[in-house]
C-alpha positions as CSV (number, residue, x, y, z in Angstrom):
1,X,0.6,-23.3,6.3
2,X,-0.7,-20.6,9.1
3,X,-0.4,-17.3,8.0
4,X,0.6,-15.0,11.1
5,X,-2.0,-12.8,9.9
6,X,-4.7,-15.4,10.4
7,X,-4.0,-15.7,14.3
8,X,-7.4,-14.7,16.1
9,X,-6.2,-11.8,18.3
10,X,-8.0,-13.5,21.2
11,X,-5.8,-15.9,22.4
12,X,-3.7,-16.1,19.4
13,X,-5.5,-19.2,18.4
14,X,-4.3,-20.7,15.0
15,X,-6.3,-20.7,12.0
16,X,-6.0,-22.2,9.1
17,X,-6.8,-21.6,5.8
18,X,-10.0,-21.4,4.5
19,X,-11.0,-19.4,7.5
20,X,-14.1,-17.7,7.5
21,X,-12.7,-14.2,7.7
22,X,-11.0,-14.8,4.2
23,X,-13.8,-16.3,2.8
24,X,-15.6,-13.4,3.8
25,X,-13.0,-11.1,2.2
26,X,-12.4,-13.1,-1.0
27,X,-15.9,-13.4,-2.3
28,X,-17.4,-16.8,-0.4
29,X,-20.8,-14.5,0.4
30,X,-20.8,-13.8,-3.9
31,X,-20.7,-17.4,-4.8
32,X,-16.9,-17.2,-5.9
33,X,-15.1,-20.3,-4.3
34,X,-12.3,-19.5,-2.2
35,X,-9.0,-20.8,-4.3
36,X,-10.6,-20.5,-7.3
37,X,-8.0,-19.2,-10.2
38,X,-9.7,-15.8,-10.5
39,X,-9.4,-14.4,-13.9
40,X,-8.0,-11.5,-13.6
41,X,-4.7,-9.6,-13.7
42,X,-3.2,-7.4,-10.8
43,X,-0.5,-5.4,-9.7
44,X,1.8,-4.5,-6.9
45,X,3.2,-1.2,-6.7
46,X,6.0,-0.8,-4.0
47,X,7.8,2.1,-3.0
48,X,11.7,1.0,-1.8
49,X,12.5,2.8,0.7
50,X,12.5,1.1,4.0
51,X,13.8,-2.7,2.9
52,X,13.1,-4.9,5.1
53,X,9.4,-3.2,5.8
54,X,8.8,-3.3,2.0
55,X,9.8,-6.7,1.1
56,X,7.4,-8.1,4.3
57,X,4.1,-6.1,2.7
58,X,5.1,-7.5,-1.3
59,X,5.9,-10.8,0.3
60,X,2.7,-10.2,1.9
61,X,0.3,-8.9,-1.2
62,X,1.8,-12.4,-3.0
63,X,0.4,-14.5,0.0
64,X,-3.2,-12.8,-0.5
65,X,-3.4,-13.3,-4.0
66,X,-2.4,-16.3,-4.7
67,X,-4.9,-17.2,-1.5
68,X,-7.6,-15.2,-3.7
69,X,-6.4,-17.8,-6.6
70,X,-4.7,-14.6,-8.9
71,X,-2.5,-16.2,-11.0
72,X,-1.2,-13.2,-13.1
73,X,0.4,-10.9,-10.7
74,X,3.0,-8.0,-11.8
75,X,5.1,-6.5,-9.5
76,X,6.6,-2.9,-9.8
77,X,8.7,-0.9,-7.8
78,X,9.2,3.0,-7.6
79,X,11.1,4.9,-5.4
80,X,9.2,6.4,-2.5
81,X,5.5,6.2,-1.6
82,X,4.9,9.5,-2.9
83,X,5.8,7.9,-6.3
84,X,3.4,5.2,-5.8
85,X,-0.2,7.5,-7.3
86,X,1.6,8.5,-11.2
87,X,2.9,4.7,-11.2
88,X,-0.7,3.4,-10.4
89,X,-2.1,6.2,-13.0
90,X,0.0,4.4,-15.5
91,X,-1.2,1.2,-14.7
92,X,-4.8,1.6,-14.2
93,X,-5.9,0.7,-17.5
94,X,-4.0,-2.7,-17.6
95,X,-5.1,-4.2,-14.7
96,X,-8.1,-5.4,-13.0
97,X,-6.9,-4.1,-9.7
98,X,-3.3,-2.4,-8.1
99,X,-1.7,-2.9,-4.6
100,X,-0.1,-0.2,-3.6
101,X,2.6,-0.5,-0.8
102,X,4.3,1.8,0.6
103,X,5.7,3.2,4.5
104,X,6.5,6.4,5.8
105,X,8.3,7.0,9.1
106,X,7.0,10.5,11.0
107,X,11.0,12.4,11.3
108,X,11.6,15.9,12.4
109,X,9.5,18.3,9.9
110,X,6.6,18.4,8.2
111,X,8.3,16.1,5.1
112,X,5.9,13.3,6.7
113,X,2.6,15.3,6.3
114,X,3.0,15.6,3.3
115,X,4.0,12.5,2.0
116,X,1.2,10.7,3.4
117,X,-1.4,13.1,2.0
118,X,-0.6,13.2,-1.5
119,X,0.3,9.6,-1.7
120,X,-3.5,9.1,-0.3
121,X,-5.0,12.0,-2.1
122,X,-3.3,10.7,-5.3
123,X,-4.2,7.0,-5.2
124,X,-7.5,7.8,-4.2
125,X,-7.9,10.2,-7.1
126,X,-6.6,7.1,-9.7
127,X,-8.9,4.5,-7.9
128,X,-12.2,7.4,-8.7
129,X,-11.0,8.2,-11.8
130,X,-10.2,5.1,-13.9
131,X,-12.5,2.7,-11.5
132,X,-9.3,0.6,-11.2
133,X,-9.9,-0.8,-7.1
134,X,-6.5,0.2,-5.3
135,X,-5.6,-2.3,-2.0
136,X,-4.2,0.8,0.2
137,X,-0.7,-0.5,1.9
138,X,0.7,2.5,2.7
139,X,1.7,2.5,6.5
140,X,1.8,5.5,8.0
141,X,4.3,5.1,10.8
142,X,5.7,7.0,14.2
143,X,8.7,5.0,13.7
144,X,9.9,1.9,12.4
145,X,9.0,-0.6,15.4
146,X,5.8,0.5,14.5
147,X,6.2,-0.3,10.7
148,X,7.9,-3.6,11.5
149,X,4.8,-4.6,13.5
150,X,2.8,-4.2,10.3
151,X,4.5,-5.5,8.0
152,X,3.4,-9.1,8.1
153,X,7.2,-10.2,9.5
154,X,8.1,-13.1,11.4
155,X,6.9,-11.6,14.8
156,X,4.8,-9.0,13.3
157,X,1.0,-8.4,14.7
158,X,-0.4,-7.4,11.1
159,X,0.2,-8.1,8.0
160,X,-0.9,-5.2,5.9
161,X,0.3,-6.2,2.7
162,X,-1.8,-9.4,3.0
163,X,-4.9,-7.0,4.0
164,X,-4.4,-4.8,1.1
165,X,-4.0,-7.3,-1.3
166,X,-7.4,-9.0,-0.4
167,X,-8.9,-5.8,-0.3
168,X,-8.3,-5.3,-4.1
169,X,-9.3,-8.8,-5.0
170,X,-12.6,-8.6,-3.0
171,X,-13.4,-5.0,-4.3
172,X,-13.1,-6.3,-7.9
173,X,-15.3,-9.4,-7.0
174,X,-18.0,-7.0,-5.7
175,X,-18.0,-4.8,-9.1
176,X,-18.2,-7.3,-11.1
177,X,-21.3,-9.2,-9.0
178,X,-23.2,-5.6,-9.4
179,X,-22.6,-5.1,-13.2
């Protein structure tokens, strides 16, 4: 299977897994074997607004850990991305690491603004505060072409919950090495 993600950008050449991009990302330079069951427990937050955006960055997250080798994966969904910082503050001390996805769409006032700051302030407050890594998936969009682009879709140029999600898995690889 070729992940759309794991196109090189040059060319659109196809690449298939184990690349060295997710090797790098999942742990290879650590001495952690790509595909190796990983022990540890994880996540994914997803606000629901925005169905069809949402469903591509969970289905997404799911690709990239179960590439990482994370077998137990939990799956939560709240309503909005500003939601998504109290949901991972609940969570925190249960898991090894969160995903949070979420998308907002810039409108008409400053509703967007907002949004996108206290959903980033907050999860970045949890992520300091409980040392809990946090894979960041929020997209923060102009409009929804934009969102659909990276959402990791059939057609899509970016899969950002398959970013996110490997994000997570290689920050808790990297704590652990240093402890």
């Amino acid at each position: 299977m070729v992940h759309p993600y794991l196109r090189r950008r040059e060319g659109l050449e196809e690449v298939h897994y184990p690349t060295p991009e997710l090797e790098k990302v999942l742990g290879k330079t650590l001495g952690v074997p790509l595909f190796q069951e990983q022990a540890m427990r994880v996540a994914i937050v997803a606000a629901s607004w925005h169905e069809q955006v949402m469903d591509g960055l969970v289905e997404g997250a799911h690709r990239g850990l179960t590439a990482a080798g994370v077998t137990d994966i939990t799956e939560v969904r709240v309503p909005g991305t500003f939601e998504l910082p109290v949901a991972c503050a609940t969570l925190a001390g249960r898991f090894d690491a969160l995903v949070a996805l979420g998308v907002v769409i810039r409108g008409g006032t400053p509703h967007f603004d907002y949004v996108c700051a206290g959903a980033t302030h907050g999860l970045t407050e949890v992520a300091v505060r409980t040392c809990t890594p946090i894979g960041f998936g929020v997209l923060t969009c102009d409009d929804e072409v934009q969102a659909i682009a990276r959402a990791g879709l059939p057609g899509s140029v970016e899969d950002k919950g398959f970013e996110a999600a490997t994000a997570a898995i290689a920050t808790v690889l990297v704590l652990r090495s240093v402890h």
